[in-house]
C-alpha positions as CSV (number, residue, x, y, z in Angstrom):
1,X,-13.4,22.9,-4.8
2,X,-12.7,20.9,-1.7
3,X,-9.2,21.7,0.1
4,X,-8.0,18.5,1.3
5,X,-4.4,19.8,2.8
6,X,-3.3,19.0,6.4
7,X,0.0,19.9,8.1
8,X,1.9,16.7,8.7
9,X,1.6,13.3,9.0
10,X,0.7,13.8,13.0
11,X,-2.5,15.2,11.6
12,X,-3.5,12.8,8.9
13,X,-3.0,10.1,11.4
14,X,-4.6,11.3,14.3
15,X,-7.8,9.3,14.9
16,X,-5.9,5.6,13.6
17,X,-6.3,3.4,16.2
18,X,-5.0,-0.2,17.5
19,X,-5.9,-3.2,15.5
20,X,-7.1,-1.6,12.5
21,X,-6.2,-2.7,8.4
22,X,-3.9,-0.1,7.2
23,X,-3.0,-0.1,3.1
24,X,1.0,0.8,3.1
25,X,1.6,1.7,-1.0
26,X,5.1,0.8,-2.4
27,X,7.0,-2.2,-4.1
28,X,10.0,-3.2,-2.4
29,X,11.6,0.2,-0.5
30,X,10.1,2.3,-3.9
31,X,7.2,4.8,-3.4
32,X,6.7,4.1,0.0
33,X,5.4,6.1,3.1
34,X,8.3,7.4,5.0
35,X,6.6,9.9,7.0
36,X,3.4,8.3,7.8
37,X,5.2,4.8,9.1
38,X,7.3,7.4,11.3
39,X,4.1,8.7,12.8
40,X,3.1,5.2,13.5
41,X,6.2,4.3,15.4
42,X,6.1,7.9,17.3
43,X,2.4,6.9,18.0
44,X,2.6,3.6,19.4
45,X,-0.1,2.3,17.0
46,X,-0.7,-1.4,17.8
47,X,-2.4,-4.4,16.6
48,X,-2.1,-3.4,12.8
49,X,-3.0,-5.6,10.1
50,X,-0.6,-4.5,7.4
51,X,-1.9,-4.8,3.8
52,X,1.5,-4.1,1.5
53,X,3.2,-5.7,-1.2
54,X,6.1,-6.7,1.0
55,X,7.6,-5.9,4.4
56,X,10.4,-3.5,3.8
57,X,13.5,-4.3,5.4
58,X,14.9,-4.7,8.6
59,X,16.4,-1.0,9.1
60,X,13.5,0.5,6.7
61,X,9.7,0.8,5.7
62,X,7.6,-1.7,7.2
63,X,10.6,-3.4,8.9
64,X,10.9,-0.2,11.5
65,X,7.2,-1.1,12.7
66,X,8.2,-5.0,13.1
67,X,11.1,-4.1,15.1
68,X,8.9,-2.4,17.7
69,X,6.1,-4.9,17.3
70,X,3.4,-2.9,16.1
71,X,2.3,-5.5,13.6
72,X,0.1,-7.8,14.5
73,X,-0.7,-9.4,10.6
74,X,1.3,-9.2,7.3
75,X,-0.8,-9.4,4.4
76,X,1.7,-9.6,1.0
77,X,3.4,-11.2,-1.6
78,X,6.8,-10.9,-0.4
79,X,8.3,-11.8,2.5
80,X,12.4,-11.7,1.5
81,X,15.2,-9.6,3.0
82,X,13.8,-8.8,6.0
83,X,15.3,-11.2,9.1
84,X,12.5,-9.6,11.7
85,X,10.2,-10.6,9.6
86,X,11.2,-14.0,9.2
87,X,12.0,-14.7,12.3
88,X,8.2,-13.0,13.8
89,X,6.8,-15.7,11.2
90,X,8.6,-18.8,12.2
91,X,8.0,-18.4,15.8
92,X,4.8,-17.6,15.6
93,X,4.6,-13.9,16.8
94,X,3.0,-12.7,13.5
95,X,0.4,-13.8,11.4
96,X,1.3,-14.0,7.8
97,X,-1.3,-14.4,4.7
98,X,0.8,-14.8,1.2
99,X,-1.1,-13.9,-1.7
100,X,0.2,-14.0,-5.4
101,X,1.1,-10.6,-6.2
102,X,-1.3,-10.2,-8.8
103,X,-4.3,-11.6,-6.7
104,X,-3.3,-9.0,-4.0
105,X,-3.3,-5.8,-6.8
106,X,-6.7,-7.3,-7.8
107,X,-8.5,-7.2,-4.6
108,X,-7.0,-3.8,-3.8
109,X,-8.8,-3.0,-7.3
110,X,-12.0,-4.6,-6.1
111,X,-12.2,-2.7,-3.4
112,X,-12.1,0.6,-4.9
113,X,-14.5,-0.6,-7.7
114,X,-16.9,-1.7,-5.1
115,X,-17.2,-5.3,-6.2
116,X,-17.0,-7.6,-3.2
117,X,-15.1,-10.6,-4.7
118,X,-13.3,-11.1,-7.8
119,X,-12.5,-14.9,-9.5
120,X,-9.0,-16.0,-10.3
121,X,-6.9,-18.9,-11.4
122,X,-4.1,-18.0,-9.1
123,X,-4.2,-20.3,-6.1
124,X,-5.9,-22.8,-7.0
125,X,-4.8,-26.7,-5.8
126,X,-2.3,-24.6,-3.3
127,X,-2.4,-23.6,-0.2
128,X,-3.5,-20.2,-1.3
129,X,-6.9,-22.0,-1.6
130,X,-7.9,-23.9,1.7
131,X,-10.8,-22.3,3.2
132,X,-11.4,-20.3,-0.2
133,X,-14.7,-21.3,-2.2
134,X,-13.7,-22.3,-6.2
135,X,-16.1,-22.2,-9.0
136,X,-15.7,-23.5,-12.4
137,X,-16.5,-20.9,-15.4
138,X,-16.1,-21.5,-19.4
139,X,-13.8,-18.6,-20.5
140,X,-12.8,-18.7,-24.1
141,X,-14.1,-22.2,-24.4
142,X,-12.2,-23.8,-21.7
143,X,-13.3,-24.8,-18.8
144,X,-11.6,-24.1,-15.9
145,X,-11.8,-23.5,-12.0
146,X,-11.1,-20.3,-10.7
147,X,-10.8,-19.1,-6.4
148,X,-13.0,-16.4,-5.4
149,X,-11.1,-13.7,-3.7
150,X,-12.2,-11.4,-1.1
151,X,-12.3,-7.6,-1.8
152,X,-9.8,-5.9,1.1
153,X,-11.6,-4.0,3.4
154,X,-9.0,-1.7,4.8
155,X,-9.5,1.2,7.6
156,X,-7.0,3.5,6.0
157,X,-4.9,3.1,2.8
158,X,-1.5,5.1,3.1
159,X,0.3,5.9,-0.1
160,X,3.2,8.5,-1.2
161,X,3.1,10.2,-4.6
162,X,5.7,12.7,-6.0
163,X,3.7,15.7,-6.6
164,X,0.3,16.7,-5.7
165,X,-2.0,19.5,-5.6
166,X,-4.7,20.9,-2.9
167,X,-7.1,19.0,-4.3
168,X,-5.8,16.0,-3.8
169,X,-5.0,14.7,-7.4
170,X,-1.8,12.7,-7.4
171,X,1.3,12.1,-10.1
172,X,3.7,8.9,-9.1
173,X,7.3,8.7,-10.4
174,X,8.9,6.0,-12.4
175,X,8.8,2.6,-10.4
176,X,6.4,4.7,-7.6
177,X,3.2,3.8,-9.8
178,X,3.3,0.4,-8.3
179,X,0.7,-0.2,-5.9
180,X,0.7,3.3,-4.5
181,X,-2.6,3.9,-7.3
182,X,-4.6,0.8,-6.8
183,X,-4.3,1.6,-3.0
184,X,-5.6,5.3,-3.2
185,X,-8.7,3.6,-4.6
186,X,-9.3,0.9,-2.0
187,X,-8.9,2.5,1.6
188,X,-12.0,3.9,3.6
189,X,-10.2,7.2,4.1
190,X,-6.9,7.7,1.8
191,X,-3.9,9.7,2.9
192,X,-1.6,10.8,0.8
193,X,2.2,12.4,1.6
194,X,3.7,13.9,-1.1
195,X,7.1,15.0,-2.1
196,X,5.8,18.4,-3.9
197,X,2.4,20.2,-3.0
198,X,1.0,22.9,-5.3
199,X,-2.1,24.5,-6.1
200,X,-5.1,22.8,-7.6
201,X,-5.3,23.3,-11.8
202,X,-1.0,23.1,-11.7
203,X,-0.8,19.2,-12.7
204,X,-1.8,18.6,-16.2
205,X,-4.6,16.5,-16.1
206,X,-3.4,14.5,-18.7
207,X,-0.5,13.2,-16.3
208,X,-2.6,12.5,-13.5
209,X,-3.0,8.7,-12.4
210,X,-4.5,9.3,-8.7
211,X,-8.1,11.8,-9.3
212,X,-8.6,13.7,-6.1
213,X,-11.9,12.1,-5.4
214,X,-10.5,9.2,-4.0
215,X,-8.1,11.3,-1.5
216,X,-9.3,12.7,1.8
217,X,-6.5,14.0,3.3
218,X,-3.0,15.2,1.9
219,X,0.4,16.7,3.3
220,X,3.9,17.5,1.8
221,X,6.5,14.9,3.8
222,X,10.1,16.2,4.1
223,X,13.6,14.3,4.4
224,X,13.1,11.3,2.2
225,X,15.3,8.7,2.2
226,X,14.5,7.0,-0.7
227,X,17.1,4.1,-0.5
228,X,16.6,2.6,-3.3
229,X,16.9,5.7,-5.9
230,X,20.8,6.5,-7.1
231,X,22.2,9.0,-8.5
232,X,25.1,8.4,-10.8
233,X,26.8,10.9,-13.1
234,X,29.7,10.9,-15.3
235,X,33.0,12.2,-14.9
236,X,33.4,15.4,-16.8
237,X,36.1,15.5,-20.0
């Protein structure tokens, strides 16, 4: 059985370079990589085309590699609650490309299927079509016109899971099964930070939703945030 474990996020992240497509798995400041965007901003990384569902916020996520700059391109759905971000957009310092949030989880599917392009209704007579090729298909005997999508072709999909062993298999928590699983599937070489590590044949295989095939390199992170997760108890009697 292949070992996939590395030290740290300094490891996993040593050979990314300037102006590549990096995956970032989580929804909203949920499941995301804390340790791994760290890295980034220790490293310097430039020129990054960020594939992600949104953009973080200002103080948080994606938001800490906008403040230094680091991004070149937003690829998401969202693009709320961050003022960097909206102010990078408007004045032209970053390139944005919206995508329906459900046309961007399909083409992060596509990609770890191996199908180059997938057909969808979304977009079409928007903006989200200019440029894009449309094709007209009968589906349950209607007629319609659907926009061919793209498959993503990123250099590195980075995702955060809450417990996963030496082999690499993965288990995500609650809201954390967002994109975090479609992402693992779709990146050239997939790392993986987790909250717990434990040996391989620990996680009941009936409660995996990430197989270790598609990871090639995984750490336990350490001092998690995790904004958005409260805690609230009752007062005792």
């Amino acid at each position: 059985m292949i070992n996939r474990v590395i030290k740290n996020a300094e490891e996993a992240l040593k050979d990314v370079k300037d102006n590549q497509t990096i995956m970032f798995g989580g929804f909203g400041l949920c499941g995301i990589p804390e340790n791994c965007i760290t890295q980034l901003i220790k490293m310097g990384t430039k020129g990054i085309t960020a594939i992600s569902n949104n953009a973080g916020v200002d103080d948080f996520g994606l938001g800490l590699l906008l403040q230094t700059k680091q991004i070149k391109k937003m690829i998401s759905s969202y693009v709320g609650e961050n003022d960097e971000f909206e102010r990078q957009m408007l004045s032209g310092e970053l390139e944005v490309e919206l995508i329906p949030q459900g046309t961007l989880a399909t083409r992060c599917l596509a990609a770890g299927y191996g199908m180059p392009v997938i057909y969808t209704p979304a977009g079409v007579g928007t903006e989200v079509a200019e440029g894009k090729e449309t094709r007209k298909f009968n589906y349950n005997g209607q007629e319609k016109e659907y926009l061919m999508e793209k498959a993503f072709e990123a250099d590195f999909a980075i995702v955060k899971a809450w417990k996963g062993d030496t082999a690499g298999n993965l288990i995500y928590k609650s809201t954390a099964r967002n994109f975090n699983p479609l992402m693992a599937m779709a990146g050239k070489i997939t790392i993986a930070e987790v909250e717990h590590l434990v040996p391989a044949g620990e996680l009941d295989p009936d409660h995996i939703h990430t197989p270790g095939i598609y990871v090639h390199r995984i750490f336990e992170g350490k001092n998690y945030e995790k904004r958005i997760e409260q805690r609230t108890v009752r007062k005792r009697a």
